[in-house]
C-alpha positions in Angstrom: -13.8 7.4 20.3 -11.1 6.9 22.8 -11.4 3.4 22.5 -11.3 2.8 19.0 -8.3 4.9 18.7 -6.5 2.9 21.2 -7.4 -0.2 19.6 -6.0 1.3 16.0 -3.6 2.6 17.2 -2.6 -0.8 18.8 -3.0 -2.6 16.1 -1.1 -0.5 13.3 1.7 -0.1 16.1 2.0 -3.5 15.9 1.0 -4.1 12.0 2.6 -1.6 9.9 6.3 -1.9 10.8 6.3 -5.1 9.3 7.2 -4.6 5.6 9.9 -2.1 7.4 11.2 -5.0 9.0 11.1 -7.7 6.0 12.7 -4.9 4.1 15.4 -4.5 6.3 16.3 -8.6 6.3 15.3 -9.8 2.7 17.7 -7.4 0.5 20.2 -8.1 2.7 19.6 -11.5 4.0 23.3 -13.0 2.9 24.8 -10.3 5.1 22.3 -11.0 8.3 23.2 -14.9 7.8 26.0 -14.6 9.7 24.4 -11.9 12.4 21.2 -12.8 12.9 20.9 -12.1 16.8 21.6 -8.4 15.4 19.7 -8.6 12.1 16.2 -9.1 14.6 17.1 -6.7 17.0 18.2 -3.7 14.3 15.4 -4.8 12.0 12.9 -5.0 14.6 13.8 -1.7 16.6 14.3 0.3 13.5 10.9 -0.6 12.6 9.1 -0.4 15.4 10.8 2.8 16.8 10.2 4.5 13.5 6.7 3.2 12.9 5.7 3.8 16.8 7.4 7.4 16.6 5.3 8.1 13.0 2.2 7.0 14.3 2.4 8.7 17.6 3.4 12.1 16.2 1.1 12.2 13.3 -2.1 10.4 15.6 -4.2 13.4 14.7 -3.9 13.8 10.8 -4.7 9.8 11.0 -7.0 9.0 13.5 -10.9 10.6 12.8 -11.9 12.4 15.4 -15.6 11.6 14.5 -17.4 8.0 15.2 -17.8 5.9 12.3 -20.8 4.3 10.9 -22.0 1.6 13.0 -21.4 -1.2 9.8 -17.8 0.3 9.8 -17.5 -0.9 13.5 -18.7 -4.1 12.8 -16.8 -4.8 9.8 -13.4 -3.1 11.1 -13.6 -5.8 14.7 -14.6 -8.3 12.2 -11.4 -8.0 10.2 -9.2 -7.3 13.7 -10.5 -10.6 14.6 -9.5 -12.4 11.9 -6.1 -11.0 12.1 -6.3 -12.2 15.6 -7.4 -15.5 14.7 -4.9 -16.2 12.0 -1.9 -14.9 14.1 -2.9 -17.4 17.4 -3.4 -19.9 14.7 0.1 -19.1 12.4 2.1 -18.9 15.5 1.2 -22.0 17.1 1.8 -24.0 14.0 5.1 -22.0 13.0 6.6 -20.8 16.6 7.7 -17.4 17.5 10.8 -18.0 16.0 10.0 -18.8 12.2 7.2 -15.9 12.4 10.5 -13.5 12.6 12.2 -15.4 9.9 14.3 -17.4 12.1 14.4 -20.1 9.4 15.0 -17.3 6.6 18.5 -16.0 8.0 19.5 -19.6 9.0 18.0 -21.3 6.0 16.6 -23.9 8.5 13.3 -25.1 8.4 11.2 -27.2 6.2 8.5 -25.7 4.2 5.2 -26.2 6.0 2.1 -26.5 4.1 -0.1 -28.2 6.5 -2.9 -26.7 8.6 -3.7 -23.1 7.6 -0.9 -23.4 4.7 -2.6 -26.3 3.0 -4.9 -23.4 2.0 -2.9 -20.2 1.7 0.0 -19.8 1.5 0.6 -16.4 3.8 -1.8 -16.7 6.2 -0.1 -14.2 8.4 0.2 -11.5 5.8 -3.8 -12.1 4.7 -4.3 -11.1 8.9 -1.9 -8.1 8.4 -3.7 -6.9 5.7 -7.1 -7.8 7.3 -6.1 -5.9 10.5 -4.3 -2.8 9.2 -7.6 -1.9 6.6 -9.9 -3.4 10.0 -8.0 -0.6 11.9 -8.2 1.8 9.0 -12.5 1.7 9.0 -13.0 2.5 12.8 -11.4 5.8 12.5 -9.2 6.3 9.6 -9.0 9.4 8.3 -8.2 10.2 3.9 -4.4 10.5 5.5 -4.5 7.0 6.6 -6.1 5.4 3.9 -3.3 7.1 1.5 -0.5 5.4 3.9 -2.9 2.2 3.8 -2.9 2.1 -0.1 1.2 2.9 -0.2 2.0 0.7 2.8 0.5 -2.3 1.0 2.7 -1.7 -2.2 5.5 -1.9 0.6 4.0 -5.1 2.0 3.6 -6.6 -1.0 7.4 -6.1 -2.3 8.2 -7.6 1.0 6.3 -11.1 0.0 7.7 -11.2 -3.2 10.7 -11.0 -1.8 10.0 -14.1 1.0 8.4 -15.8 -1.8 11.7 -15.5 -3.8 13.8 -16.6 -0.6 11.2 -19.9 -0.4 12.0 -20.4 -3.9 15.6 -20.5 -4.2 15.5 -22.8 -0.6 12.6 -25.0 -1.4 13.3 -25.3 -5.5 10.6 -27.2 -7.1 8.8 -28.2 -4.0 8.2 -24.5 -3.6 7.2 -24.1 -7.0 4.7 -26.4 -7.2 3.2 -25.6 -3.6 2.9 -22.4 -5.6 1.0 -23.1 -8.4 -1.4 -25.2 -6.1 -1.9 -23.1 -3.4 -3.2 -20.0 -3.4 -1.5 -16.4 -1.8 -4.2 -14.6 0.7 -7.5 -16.1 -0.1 -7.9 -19.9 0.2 -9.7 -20.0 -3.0 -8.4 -17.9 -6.6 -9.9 -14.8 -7.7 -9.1 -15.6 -11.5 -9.0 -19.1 -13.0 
């Protein structure tokens, strides 16, 4: 069990700051325009501080003490490696600095809809989510999954958000990118 908990607890270290982070930067993005060496560094240490500090003092009420079902395994490292695969993949055609919303705070950038975004169009929030309930299967206890379900309401006004920001930068462009291309899934649930 050692293992699995290290690799969880890796990966929500790492995955569930981030709505605390977009939430920091999108209310308030006109005021971090003009500070956006500190806007990174306050919006990524209070999130990761706070997250890292939440996790590690509340690791028992979240992590199960007892091994999973074996499927569980499987399907949890399946999702991890997606999320995995999509970061390697979102980074290289984005770059470090527009996967911290470099081009957000500036209001540089074009909008890129090639490679993975030709299909969805938040690849790197489709691996979050992916990851975070990937991490939640190997060992997650009710606790987690509770803070799984709320974090994703959190996640999700975080996008809307971003996707507001793309609109009012991009205009139509954006819009129509929007109507044609779906969110998390490169295919629609509804038609």
């Amino acid at each position: 069990m050692r293992f699995l908990h290290i690799v969880v607890g890796f990966f929500l270290f790492f995955e569930l700051p981030i709505p605390i982070y977009w939430l920091i930067l999108h209310p308030f993005n006109a005021f971090w325009k003009t500070r956006v060496r500190a806007a990174f560094w306050f919006a990524g240490l209070t999130a990761w501080i706070s997250g890292g500090t939440a996790l590690w003092v509340f690791r028992h009420w979240l992590l199960a003490a007892e091994r999973p079902p074996v499927i569980a395994i499987v399907v949890g490292f399946a999702l991890i490696g997606v999320e995995i695969y999509l970061f390697l993949r979102v980074e290289r055609e984005l770059g470090s600095r527009r996967l911290v919303g470099h081009a957000e705070l500036t209001g540089a950038g074009e909008m890129h809809t090639a490679g993975l975004y030709a299909h969805v169009r938040h690849p790197r929030y489709s691996g979050m989510f992916a990851a975070v309930v990937g991490a939640a299967l190997l060992c997650g206890t009710r606790l987690l999954w509770v803070i799984v379900a709320v974090w994703w309401i959190f996640a999700l006004l975080a996008i809307r958000m971003e996707e507001r920001e793309l609109a009012g930068r991009f205009g139509p462009a954006y819009a129509e990118y929007r109507k044609r291309v779906p969110a998390f899934l490169p295919f629609r649930l509804h038609s």
